[in-house]
C-alpha positions as CSV (number, residue, x, y, z in Angstrom):
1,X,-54.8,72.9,89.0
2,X,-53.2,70.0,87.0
3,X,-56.1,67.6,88.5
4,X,-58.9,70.0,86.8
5,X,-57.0,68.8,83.2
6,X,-56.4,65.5,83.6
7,X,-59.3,64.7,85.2
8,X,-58.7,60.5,86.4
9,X,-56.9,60.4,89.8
10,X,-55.0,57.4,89.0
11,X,-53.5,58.9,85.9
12,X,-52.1,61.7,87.3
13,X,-51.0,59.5,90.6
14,X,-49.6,57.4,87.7
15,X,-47.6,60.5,86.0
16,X,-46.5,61.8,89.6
17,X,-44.9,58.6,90.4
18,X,-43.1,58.0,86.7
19,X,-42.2,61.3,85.9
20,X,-41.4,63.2,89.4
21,X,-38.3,60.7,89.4
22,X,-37.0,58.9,85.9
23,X,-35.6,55.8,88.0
24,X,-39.0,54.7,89.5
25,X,-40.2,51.5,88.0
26,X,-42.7,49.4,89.1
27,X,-45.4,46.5,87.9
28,X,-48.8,46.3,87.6
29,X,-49.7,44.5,91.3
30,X,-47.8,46.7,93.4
31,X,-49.1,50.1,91.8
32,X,-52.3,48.0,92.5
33,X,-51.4,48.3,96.4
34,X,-49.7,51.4,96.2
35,X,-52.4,53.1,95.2
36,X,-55.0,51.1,97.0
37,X,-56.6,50.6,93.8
38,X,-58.6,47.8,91.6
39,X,-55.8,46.4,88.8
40,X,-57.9,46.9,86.5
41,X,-58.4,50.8,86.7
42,X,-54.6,50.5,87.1
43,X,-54.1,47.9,83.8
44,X,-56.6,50.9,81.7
45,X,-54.5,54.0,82.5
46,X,-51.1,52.0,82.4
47,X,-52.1,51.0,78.7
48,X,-52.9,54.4,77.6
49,X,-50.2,56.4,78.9
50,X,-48.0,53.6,77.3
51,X,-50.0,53.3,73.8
52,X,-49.3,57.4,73.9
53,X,-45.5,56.7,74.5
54,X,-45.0,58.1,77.4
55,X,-44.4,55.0,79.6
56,X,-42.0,52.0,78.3
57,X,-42.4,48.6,79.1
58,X,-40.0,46.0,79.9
59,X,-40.7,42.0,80.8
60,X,-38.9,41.0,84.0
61,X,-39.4,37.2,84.7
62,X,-43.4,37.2,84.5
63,X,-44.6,40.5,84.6
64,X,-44.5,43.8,82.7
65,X,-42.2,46.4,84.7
66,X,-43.1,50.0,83.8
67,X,-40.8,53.9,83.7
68,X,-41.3,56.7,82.7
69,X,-40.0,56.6,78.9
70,X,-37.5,59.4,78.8
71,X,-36.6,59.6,75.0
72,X,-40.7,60.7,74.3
73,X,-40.3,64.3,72.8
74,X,-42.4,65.5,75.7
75,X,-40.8,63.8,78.6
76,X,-39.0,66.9,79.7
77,X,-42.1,69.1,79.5
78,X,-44.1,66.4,81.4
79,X,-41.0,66.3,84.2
80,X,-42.0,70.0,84.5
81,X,-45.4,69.9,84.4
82,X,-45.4,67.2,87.8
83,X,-42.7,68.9,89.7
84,X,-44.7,71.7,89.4
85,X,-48.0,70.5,90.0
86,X,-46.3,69.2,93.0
87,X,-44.8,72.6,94.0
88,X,-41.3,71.8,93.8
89,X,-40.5,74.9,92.1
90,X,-42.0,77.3,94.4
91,X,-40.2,75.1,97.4
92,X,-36.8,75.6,95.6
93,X,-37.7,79.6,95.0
94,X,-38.2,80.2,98.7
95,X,-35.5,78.0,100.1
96,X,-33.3,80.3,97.4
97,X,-34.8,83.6,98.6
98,X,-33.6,83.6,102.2
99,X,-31.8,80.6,103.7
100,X,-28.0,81.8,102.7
101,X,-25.3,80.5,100.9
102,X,-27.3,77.1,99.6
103,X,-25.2,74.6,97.4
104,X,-28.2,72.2,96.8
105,X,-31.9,71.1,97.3
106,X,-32.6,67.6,97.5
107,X,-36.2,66.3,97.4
108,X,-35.9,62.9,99.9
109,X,-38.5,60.7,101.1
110,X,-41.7,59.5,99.5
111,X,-41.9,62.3,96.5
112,X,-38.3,61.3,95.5
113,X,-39.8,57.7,95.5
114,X,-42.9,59.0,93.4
115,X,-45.7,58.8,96.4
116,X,-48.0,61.5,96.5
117,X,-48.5,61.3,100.4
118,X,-48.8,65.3,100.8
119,X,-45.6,65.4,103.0
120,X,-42.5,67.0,100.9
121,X,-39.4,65.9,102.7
122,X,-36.3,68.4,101.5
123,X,-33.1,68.3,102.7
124,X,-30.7,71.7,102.2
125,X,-27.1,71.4,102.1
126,X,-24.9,75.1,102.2
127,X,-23.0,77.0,103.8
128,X,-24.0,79.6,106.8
129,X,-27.8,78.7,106.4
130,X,-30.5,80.8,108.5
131,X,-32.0,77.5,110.0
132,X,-34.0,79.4,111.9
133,X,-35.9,80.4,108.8
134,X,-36.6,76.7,107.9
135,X,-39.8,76.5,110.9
136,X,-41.6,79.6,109.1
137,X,-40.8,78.9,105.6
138,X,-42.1,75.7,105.7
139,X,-45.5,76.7,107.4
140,X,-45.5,79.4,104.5
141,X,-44.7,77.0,101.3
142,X,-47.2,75.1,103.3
143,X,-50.0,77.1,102.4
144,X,-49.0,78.2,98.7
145,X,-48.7,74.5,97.4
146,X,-51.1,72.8,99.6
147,X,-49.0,70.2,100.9
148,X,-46.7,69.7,104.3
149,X,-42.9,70.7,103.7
150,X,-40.2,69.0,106.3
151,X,-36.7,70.6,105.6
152,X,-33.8,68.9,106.9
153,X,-30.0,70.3,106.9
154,X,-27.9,67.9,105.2
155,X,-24.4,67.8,106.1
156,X,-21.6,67.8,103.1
157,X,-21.4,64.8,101.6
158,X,-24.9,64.1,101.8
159,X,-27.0,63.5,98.7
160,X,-29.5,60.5,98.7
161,X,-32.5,62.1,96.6
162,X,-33.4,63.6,93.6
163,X,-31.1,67.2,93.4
164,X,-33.4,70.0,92.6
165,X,-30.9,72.5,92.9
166,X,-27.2,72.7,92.8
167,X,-25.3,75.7,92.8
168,X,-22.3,74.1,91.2
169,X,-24.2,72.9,88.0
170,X,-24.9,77.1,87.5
């Protein structure tokens, strides 16, 4: 859906690694490789979403280190706008719906490191979970958000990730 308005693939691949995660930072060369990509197509959209304000810049020795800029007016909306594009909302709605007593969701792996690789990696931390649900709910959020979901029970003091959910923050 989101690909049909911003229509360059390494912009949005650009915005999904900034903005799915505040803390990811990263240079010019090893989006480059990340993205299995020329520098140059990389150098053209990393100049515009900066000129537009939405990424910051920051010189580390000899090259240009770029976030996500999170004082831009829209960086909340744009947080949004990925994590649903990715389906992250519709992951934490069904994990909600049936599992139990849930305390938190915790996106882990390469989302929470801002890789669009198709394979959601969630880990669920509560109390009396039905973890028998977890094999049929995530061959059904498969299907709604076109991407693989792998749900893992964390145990309690577990929480490497980016919380999506947290029942004490209500």
């Amino acid at each position: 859906m989101l690909d049909s308005l911003i229509t360059s693939k390494t912009r949005l691949r650009l915005l999904v690694k900034f903005f799915i995660n505040a803390d990811n930072h990263s240079h010019l060369r090893g989006l480059a490789e990340e993205f299995g990509e020329s520098t140059n197509a990389i150098r053209k959209e990393l100049n515009n979403l900066s000129e537009a304000g939405y990424l910051q810049k920051e010189s580390e020795k000899n090259r240009i280190s770029y976030s996500a800029n999170t004082q831009h007016p829209l960086f909340g909306s744009l947080q949004d706008i990925i994590r649903k594009y990715i389906g992250l909302d519709t992951v934490v709605e069904e994990v909600l719906k049936r599992m139990g007593d849930v305390n938190k969701v915790v996106l882990t792996g390469d989302y929470a490191n801002g890789m669009d690789t198709g394979t959601i990696d969630i880990g669920i931390q509560g109390n009396e979970l039905n973890e028998e649900y977890l094999d049929s709910l995530g061959n059904r959020i498969a299907e709604l958000i076109d991407r693989k979901v792998n749900f893992t029970v964390l145990g309690s003091n577990t929480q490497t990730g980016i919380v999506l959910y947290n029942k004490a923050a209500e």
